[in-house]
N, C-alpha and C positions, 0 to 999 in steps of 0.2 A: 764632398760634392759629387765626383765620381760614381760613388755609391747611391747616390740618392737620383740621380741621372739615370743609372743602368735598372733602378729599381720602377721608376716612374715609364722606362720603357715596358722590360716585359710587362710590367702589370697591363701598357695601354696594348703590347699585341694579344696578351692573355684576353682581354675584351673586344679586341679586331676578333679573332680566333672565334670565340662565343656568338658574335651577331652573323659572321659569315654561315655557322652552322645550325642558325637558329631558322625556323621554316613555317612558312605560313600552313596551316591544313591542307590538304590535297581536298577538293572537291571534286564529287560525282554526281555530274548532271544527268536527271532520267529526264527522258523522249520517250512517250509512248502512249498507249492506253491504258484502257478500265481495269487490264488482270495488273498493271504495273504503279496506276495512281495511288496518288493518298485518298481514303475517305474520311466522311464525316464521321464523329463517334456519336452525334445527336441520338438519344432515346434507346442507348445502348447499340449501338450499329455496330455488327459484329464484323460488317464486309470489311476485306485489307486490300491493297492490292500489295503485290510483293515488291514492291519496290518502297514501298511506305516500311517494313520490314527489314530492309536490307541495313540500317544504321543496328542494329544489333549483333551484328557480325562482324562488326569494324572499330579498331581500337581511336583513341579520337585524335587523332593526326590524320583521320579522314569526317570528310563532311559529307551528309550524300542531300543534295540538291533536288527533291523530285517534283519534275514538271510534267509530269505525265496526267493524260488528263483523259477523263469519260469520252466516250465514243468519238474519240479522234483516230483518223489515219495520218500517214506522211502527208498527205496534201493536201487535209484542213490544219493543222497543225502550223504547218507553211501560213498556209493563206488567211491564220487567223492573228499571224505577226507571233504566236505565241516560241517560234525556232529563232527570230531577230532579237528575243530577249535574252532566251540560253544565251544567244551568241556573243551578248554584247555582255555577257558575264565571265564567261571564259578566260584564264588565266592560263598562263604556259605552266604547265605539268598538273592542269586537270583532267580528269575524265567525261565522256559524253557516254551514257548506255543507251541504245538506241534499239527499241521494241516496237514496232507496227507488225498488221496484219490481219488483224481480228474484222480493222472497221475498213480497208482498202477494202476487202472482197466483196462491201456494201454495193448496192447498184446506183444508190445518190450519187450523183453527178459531184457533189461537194466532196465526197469522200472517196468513191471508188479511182482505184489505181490498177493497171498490169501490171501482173509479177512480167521481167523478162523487159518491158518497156518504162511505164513511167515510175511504175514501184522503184524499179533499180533505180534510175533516174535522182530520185527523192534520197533515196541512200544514201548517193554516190554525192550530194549536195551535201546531206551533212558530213559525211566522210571531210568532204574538200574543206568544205568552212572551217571544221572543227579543227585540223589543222593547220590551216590558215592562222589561228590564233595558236598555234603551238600548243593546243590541246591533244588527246590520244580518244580516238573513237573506238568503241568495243558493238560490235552485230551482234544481236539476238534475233532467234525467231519466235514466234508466238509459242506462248504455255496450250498445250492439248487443252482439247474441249473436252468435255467427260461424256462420251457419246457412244453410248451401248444399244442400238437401234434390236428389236424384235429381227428374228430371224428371218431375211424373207425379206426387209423391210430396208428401200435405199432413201427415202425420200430424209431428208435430216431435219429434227425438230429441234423444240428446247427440251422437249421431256417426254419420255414417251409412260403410256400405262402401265408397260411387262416392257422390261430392261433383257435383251439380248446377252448374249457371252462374251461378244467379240467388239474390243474398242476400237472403231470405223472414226477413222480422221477425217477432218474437216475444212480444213486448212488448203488443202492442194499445193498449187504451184508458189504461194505464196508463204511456201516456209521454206524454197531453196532462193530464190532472189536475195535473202542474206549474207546465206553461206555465199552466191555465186558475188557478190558485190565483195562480199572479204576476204574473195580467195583473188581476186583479180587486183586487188588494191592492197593487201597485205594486211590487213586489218585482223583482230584478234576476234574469234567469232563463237559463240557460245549456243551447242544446239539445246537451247531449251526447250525446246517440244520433245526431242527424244528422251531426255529426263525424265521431263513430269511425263511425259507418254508411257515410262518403265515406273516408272512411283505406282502409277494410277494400275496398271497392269500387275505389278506386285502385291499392293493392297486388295485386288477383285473389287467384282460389281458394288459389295455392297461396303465394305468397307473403304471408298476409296469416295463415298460420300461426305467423309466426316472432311474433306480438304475441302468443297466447294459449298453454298449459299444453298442447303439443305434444310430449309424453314419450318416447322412443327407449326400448327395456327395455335395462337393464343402463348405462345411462349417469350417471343419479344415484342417489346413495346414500337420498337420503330417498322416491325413486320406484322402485325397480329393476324392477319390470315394466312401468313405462313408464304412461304412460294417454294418452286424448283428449281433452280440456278446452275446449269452444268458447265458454265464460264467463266464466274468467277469464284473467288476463294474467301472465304473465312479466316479468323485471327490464326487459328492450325494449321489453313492450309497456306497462309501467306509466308510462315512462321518458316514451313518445311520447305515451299518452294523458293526462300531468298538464300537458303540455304544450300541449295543443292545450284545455285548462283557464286553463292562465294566462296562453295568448293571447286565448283569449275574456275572462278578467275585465279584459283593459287596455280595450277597448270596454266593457260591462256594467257593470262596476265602476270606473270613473277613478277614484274615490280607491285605487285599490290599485295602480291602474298604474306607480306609481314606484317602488313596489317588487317590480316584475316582472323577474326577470335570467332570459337565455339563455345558457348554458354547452355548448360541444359535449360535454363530460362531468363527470360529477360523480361524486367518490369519496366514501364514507360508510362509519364502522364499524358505524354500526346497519340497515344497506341500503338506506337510499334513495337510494342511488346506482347508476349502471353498473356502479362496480368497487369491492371491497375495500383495494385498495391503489394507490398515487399512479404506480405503475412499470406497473401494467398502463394505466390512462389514458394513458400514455406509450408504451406500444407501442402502443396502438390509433390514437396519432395518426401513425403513422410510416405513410404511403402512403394518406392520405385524402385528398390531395388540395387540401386548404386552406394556405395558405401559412401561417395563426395560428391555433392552436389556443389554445381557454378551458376551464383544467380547475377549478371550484371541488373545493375541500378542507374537506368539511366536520369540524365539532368531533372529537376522537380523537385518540390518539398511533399516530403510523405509523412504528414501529420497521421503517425500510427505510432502506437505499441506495438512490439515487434515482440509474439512470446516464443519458444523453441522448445517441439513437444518433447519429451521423454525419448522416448524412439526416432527422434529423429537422425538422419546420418549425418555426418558432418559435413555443414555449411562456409563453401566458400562464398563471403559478399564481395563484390568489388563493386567500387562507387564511382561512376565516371565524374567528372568534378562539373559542382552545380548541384550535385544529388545531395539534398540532405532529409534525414529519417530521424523525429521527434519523437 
């Protein structure tokens, strides 16, 4: 009886032990704008925003939550109830990423904010809420605008005829209102304009187009006359800048860093990946040069034949669960 008493305990702390260390996802709420929203994939829409991207850099004991939304600043954002939903979702030891700036420097009354006065202001609210609900708030500043004006020439457009040498910022004052709100409040704070500002300057004038909404007429069906877009980003550029995000939060943020994964591709049915399908990631690794490729496969059924050419290097798959490949 003894025996059967001391057996029926450990087994029950053996399973105390298990549920104590069992954990729900960590979720990451985005706040922000157009460079950081999800888009549409109707009619082939190549637009990402990098935050739609950032779930492929993360192993899945994180969730990333994105509520970033087209041409909102901090304070339609607010006033359109869409920050009382974040809020009311928040769980103690989630994340809030917190990206404005593009549409505050707008002059609409709905949108426009001071960096220095109400910008901070807006911050320093979600800062306070987010931990209010025993959440962890992370500061960004806007992704650079890709803006190489004619020499000579200060007036700032979307696109000019003859592309200058020197990339002129656009942003002002409203790319330190972050840093100054995260240095004041202890907040972890991530300069992402200086990043993509050195991406886009590493690449040059012309190759630093292929990261932003550089339209050819007649090539896509959701663009057919093509356009110039030096503000947002495309599936490469969304791919490279959520990147150069979740190599900064393994510095900024260590406790997120062990959940930090780098894949040379990632396939996804809802597009936050490179590719649609697990056979194109397979032809893009044939002649790159690396002896191993890593394709994460995220959640979806990929009704494909999966062939592997001759020459191909060898293929790491990893299948996040939910992903299955027919």
């Amino acid at each position: 009886m003894k025996l059967k008493v001391s057996f029926a305990l450990c087994a029950l702390l053996l399973l105390s032990a298990f549920i104590v260390e069992r954990k729900d996802p960590i979720t990451i709420f985005m706040i922000g704008d157009s460079t950081m929203a999800n888009k549409s994939l109707k009619n082939g829409n190549i637009e990402r925003g990098w935050g739609q991207m950032l779930p492929g850099y993360f192993t899945e004991e994180v969730v990333v939550d994105n509520h970033a939304m087209n041409g909102r600043s901090s304070l339609s954002f607010i006033n359109e109830g869409r920050w009382d939903v974040v809020l009311s979702k928040i769980h103690k030891g989630d994340y809030v990423f917190i990206q404005f700036g593009h549409n505050d420097e707008k002059p609409r009354a709905t949108l426009h904010t001071e960096p220095g006065s109400t910008f901070d202001d807006n911050l320093r609210r979600f800062v306070n809420e987010t931990r209010a609900k025993g959440g962890n708030p992370v500061l960004f500043n806007s992704i650079v605008r890709r803006n190489f004006p004619p020499e000579g020439v200060t007036e700032i457009k979307g696109s000019y005829e003859k592309e200058g040498p020197a990339l002129v910022d656009t942003h002002g004052e409203y790319l330190e209102s972050p840093r100054r709100v995260a240095k004041e409040m202890n907040v972890p704070f991530i300069d992402l304009n200086k990043l993509t500002h050195d991406l886009v300057i590493g690449m040059g004038v012309e190759n630093s187009r292929k990261l932003f909404m550089w339209i050819p007429a007649g090539q896509y069906e959701f663009c057919p006359k093509g356009k110039i877009d030096n503000t947002h980003l495309n599936i490469y550029g969304g791919r490279i800048v959520a990147g150069l995000a979740a190599d900064a939060l393994i510095e900024e943020v260590p406790a997120l860093a062990k959940y930090v994964r780098r894949y040379d591709y990632v396939v996804a049915k809802d597009g936050s990946g490179d590719f649609f399908t697990v056979q194109e990631a397979v032809n893009a690794a044939v002649g790159g040069g690396k002896k191993t490729i890593s394709i994460l496969v995220r959640p979806g059924v990929y009704e494909e034949h999966v062939s592997m050419p001759k020459s191909s290097p060898r293929i790491e798959l990893v299948k996040q669960t939910g992903a299955e490949i027919w």
